[in-house]
Wavefront OBJ file of the C-alpha trace (Angstrom):
o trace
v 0.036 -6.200 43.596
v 1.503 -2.845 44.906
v 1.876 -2.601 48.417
v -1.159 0.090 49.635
v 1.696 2.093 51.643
v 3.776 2.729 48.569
v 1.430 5.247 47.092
v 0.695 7.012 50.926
v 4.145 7.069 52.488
v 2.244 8.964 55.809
v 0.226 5.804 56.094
v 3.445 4.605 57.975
v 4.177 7.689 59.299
v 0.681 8.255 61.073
v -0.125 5.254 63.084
v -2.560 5.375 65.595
v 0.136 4.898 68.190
v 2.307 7.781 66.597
v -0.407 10.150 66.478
v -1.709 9.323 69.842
v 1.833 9.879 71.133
v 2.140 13.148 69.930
v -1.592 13.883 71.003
v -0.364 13.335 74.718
v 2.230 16.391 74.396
v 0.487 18.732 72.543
v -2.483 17.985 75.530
v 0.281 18.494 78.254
v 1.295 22.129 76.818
v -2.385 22.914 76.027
v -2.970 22.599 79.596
v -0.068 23.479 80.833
v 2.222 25.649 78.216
v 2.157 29.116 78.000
v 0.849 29.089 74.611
v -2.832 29.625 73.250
v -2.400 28.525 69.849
v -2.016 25.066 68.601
v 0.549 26.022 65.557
v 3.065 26.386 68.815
v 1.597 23.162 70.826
v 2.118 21.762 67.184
v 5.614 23.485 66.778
v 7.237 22.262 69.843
v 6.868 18.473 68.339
v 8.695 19.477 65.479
v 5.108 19.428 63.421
v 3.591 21.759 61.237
v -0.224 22.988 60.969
v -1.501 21.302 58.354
v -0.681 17.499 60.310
v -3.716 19.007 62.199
v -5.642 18.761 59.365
v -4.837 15.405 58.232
v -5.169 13.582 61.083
v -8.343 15.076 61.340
v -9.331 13.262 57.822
v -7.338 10.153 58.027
v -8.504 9.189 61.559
v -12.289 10.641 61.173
v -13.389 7.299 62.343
v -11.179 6.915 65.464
v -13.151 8.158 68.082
v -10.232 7.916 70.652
v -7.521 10.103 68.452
v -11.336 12.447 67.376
v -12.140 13.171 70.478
v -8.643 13.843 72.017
v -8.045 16.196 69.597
v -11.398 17.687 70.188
v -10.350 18.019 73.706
v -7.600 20.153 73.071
v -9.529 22.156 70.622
v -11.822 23.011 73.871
v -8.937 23.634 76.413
v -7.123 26.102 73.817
v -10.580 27.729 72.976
v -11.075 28.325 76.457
v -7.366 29.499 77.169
v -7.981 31.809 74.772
v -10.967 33.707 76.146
v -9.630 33.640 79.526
v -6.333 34.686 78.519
v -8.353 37.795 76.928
v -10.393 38.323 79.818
v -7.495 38.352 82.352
v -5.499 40.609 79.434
v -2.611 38.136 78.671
v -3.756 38.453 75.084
v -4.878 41.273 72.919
v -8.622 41.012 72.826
v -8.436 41.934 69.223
v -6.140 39.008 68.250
v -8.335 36.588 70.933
v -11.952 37.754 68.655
v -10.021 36.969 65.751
v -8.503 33.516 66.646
v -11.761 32.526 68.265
v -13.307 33.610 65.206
v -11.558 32.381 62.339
v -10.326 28.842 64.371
v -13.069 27.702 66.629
v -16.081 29.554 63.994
v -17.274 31.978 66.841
v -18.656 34.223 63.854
v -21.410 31.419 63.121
v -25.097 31.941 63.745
v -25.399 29.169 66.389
v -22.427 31.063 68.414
v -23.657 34.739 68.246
v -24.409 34.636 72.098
v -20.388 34.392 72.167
v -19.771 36.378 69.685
v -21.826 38.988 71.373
v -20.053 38.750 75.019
v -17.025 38.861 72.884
v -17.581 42.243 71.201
v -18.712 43.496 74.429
v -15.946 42.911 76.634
v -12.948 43.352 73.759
v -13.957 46.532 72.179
v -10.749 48.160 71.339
l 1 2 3 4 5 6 7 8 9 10 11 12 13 14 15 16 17 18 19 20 21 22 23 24 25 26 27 28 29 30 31 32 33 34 35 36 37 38 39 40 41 42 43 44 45 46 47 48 49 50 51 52 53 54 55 56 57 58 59 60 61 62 63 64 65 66 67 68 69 70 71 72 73 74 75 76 77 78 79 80 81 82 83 84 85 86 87 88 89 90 91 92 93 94 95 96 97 98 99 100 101 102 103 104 105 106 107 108 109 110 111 112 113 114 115 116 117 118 119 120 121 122
């Protein structure tokens, strides 16, 4: 019988512990980095964007690792809009991020997408 982490080499890789790890320092520069974008939260622990992705998938069912990373969804969302607000960030790069990463362009967010095309009207 083959050995289940022969045929997913990440399934070593990605432990809870590992990912959890690395979910503590991306929070810390979230909250307290300079950056508003994950890819460089992501970047300074030597990962790449699509890990985001599949830890997302492989650890659907761990609420702990879910909603940590859900937590730093919400802090860089809302770095984002107040980096735009106080102009640290082009308003027209903030509507798109907010947009295309955190789906401010659905129906059940066009409150925010509203405020947003009122106060970042180039």
């Amino acid at each position: 019988m083959s050995n289940p982490n022969e045929r997913h080499p990440n399934a070593q890789k990605w432990t809870v512990e590992t990912v959890s790890a690395h979910l503590i320092e991306i929070e810390k520069e979230a909250t307290d980095g300079p950056s508003f974008f994950l890819g460089r939260a992501l970047a300074k622990q030597g990962l790449y964007k699509h890990v985001w992705s599949y830890w997302r998938r492989t650890f659907q069912n761990n609420d702990d690792i879910i909603e940590q990373m859900l937590r730093i969804e919400t802090i860089l969302e809302a770095k984002i809009l107040e980096g735009a607000l106080k102009k640290e960030l082009s308003g027209n790069i903030a509507t798109l991020t907010l947009k295309y990463n955190y789906q401010w362009n659905d129906k059940r967010e066009s409150s925010s997408s509203l405020l947003l095309s009122k106060f970042f009207k180039g």
